[in-house]
N, C-alpha and C positions, 0 to 999 in steps of 0.2 A: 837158062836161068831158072833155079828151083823156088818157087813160090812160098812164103810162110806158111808156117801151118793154120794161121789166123784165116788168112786170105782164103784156102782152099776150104775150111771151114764155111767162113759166108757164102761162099761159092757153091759149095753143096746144099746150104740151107735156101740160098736165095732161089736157086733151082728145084728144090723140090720142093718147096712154097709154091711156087707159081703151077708145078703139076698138081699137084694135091688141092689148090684152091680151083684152079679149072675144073676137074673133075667134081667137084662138090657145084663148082655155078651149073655146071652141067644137069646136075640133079635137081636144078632151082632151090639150092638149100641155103634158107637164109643165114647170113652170117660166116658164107664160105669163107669171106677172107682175112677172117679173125681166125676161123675154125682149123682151114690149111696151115697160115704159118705154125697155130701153135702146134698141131697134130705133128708138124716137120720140126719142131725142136725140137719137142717131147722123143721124137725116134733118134734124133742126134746126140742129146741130151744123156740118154738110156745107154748108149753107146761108146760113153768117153767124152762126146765130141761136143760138148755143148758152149755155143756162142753168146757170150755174156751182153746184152743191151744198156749201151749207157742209161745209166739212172735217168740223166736230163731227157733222154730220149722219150723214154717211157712215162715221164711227168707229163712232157709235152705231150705226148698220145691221148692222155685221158684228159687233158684241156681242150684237145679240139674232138673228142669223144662229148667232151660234159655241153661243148656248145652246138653238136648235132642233136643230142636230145633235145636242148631247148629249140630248134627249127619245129622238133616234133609238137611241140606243143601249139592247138590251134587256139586261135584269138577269141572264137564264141563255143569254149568249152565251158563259161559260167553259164550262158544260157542253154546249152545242151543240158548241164547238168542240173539244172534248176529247176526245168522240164520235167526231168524223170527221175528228181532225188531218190524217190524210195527203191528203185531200182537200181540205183548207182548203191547204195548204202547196202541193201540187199545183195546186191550181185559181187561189189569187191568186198564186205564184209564175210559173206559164205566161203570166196578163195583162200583169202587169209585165214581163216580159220580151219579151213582143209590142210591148210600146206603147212600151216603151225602147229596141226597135231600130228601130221605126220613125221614132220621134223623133230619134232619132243618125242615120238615114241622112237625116231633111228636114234635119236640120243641116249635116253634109255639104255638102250640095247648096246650103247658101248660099240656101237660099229663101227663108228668113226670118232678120231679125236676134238676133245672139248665140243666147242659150238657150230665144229663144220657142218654137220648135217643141218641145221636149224638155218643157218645163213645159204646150203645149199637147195635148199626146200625153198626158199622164199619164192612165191611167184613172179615172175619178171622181172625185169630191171637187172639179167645176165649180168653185164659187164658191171654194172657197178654194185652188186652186192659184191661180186668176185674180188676188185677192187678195195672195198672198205672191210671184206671180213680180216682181210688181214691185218688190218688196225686192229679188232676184236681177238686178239689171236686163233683165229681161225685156221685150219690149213687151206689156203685158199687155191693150192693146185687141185684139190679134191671138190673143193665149193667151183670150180672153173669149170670141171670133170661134167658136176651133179647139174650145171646149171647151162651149160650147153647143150649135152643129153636131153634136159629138159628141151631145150627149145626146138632140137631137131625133130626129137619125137612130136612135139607139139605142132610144128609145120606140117610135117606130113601128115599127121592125120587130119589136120584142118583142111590143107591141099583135097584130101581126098573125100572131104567128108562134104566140100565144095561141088565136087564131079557128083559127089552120091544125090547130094540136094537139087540137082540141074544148073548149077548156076555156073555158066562157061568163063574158063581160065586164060588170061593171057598173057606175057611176057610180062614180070614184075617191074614195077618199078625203082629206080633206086630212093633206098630207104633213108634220104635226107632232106637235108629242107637248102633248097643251092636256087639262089635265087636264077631266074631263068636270064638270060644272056649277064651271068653278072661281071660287074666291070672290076679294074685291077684296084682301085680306090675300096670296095667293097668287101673283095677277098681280101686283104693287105688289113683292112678295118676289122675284121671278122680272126684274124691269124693273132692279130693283138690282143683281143679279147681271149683267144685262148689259149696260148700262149704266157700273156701276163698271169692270168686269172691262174694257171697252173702252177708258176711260182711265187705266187699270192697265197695260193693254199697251202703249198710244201713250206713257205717259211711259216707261214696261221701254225703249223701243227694240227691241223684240224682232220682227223678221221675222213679220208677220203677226200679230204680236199683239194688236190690236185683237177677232181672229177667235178665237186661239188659249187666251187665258186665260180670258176666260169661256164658252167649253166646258169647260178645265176644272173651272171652277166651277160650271159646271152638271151635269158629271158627278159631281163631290165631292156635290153638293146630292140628285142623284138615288139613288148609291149609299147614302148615308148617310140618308135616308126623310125628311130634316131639313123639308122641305116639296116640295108638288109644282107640279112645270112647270107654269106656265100662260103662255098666251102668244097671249093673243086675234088674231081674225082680222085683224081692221084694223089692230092693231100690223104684222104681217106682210107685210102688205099694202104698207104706206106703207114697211117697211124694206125691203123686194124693190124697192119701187119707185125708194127714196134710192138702193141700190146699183146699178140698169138705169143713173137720170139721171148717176151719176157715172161709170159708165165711159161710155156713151154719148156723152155729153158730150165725152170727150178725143178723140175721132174729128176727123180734119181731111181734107177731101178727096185731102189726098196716102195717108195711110192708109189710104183706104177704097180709094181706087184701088190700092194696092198688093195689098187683101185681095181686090178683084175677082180682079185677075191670077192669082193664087196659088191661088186657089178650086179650081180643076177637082183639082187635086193634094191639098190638104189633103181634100176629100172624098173622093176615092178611098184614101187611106190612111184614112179614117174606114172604110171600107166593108170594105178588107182586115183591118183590127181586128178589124172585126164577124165575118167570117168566121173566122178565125182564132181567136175567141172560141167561136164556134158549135164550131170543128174540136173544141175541150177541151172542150166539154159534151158533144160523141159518146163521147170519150172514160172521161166518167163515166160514161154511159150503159150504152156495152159492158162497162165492167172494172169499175166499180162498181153496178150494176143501178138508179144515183139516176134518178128518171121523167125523160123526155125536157124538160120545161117548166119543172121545176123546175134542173137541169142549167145548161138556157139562159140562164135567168134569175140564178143565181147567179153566171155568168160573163160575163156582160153587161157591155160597157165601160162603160155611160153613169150618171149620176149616182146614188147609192145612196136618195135621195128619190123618182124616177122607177120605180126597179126597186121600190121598196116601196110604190109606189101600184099596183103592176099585179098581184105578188103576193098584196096583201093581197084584192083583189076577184076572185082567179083560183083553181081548186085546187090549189095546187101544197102544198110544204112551206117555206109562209112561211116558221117562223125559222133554216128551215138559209138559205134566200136570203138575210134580213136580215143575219144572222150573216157566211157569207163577205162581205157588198157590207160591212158594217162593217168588219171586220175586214182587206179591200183598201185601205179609205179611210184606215186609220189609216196603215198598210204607206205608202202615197203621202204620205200627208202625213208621216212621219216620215224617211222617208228621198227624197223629192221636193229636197229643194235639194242634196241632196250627189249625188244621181244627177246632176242637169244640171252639176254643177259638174263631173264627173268623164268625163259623155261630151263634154261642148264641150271638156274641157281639152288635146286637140290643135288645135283650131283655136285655142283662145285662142293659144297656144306658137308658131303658124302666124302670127299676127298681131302676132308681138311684134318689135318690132326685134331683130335681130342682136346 
């Protein structure tokens, strides 16, 4: 009996997902399992052979996407940040303003189309600038590209800059907030929230909504003790996975070719980030006596799931880290569209008829 071609498509994909994401957990690289499916559409994709993701799939994905981040959020991040305002103000205010000029100046430069570079530059918050640049019209295969790169780079050097510091490494943990022995009432309460709240967003019309309201409903649900996050592995899993196959997926050989070209440049302003990052953690260091690893870590451009995998198994002072890398991510994503809106707005004006 000869198989569809549909079939042997997912078949191919579901398979080489699963090597391609092994081998990246293998390297302890955060995010492998976003990272693998998409890298394995993107090569099927380029090829002919690309597996289209139901839309509801992929709403659904970034609903229980939007209600892992709010797990992320800890409960005494006002008093952390209350603590050390001028340091919070100082330390995500100097990010943002690294990654926004460097994002204005790839714009500029006409490297990438309209506002991708600007939405690709934003510090952290991967998955969901990826997500809403394309509200913005953004190309967001390219902003997926600039903003993974980002994070990978960013782990490894953080990993490494951990060993350099002495501070000993161990098995990550997983990057969600899953309540410990949680019960089926919980998950089942927790799949509602995101779930709902994702086509809550997609009917709102609202820029990223899908992503956006059930975080807040997952924050409303956390703050208020009403029940707790669960959010089993395998849910996670297969929704990391829906969200790789869909942007993956929209990869066409003319795109990747272009993201070939473009490469050597978007990395090296990955790298000046990094440094430039590093420069403001010296800077804590000297003027504020904060330990050199914790510093680095809190200023770190790459995803706030990543930096909290490396924290929590390192000695540093986890929640002042957790605390700033939340507290940037909100900074990004709240003011993330009207920043791009405002630095492309000479070239828009440049492109306008007379």
């Amino acid at each position: 009996m000869r198989l569809p071609p549909a079939v042997l498509r997912w078949g191919a994909l579901l398979a080489l997902s699963i090597v391609v994401s092994a081998a990246l957990s293998l390297l302890r690289l955060p995010g492998a399992l976003l990272i693998g499916p998409m890298v394995s559409a993107i090569a099927l994709a380029t090829r002919g052979l690309a597996v289209r993701v139901p839309p509801s799939a992929f709403v659904a994905a970034q609903g229980v996407i939007g209600v892992m981040i709010a797990g992320f959020l800890p409960l005494s991040i006002g008093s952390e940040v209350g603590a050390h305002w001028r340091l919070f103000v100082l330390g995500t205010g100097s990010t943002m303003f690294a990654s926004a000029a460097l994002g204005w100046l790839m714009t500029r430069s006409r490297l990438l189309p309209g506002t991708t570079a600007i939405w690709g530059s934003s510090p952290g918050a991967a998955t969901v600038m990826t997500l809403m640049s394309e509200h913005y019209g953004a190309d967001f295969r390219l902003v997926a590209l600039m903003q993974y790169l980002r994070v990978a780079c960013c782990a490894g050097i953080a990993a490494v800059m951990a060993r350099v510091l002495g501070a000993p490494m161990t098995a990550p943990v997983a990057a969600v907030a899953v309540a410990a022995g949680p019960t089926l009432v919980a998950v089942l309460a927790t799949l509602v929230v995101a779930f709902g709240g994702s086509v809550l967003g997609r009917l709102a019309r609202v820029p990223g909504g899908p992503l956006l309201i059930p975080m807040g409903l997952g924050i409303a649900v956390k703050a208020t003790g009403l029940f707790a996050l669960a959010l089993p592995q395998p849910v996670l899993v297969l929704c990391y996975a829906a969200l790789g196959w869909g942007i993956g997926a929209r990869f066409t050989p003319d795109v990747l070719g272009h993201a070939a070209r473009v490469l050597p440049r978007v990395l090296a302003s990955i790298l000046v980030l990094i440094a430039l990052c590093g420069g403001f953690a010296w800077l804590m260091v000297i003027f504020a006596g904060v330990d050199p690893l914790t510093a680095y870590l809190a200023t770190s451009p790459g995803g706030a799931d990543a930096v909290t995998i490396i924290a929590s198994t390192t000695k540093v002072d986890a929640p002042f880290v957790i605390a700033m890398q939340i507290v940037r991510f909100f900074c990004v994503l709240f003011t993330g569209p009207a920043l791009a809106r405002f630095l492309s707005r000479d070239r828009a004006e440049a492109a306008s008829p007379a």
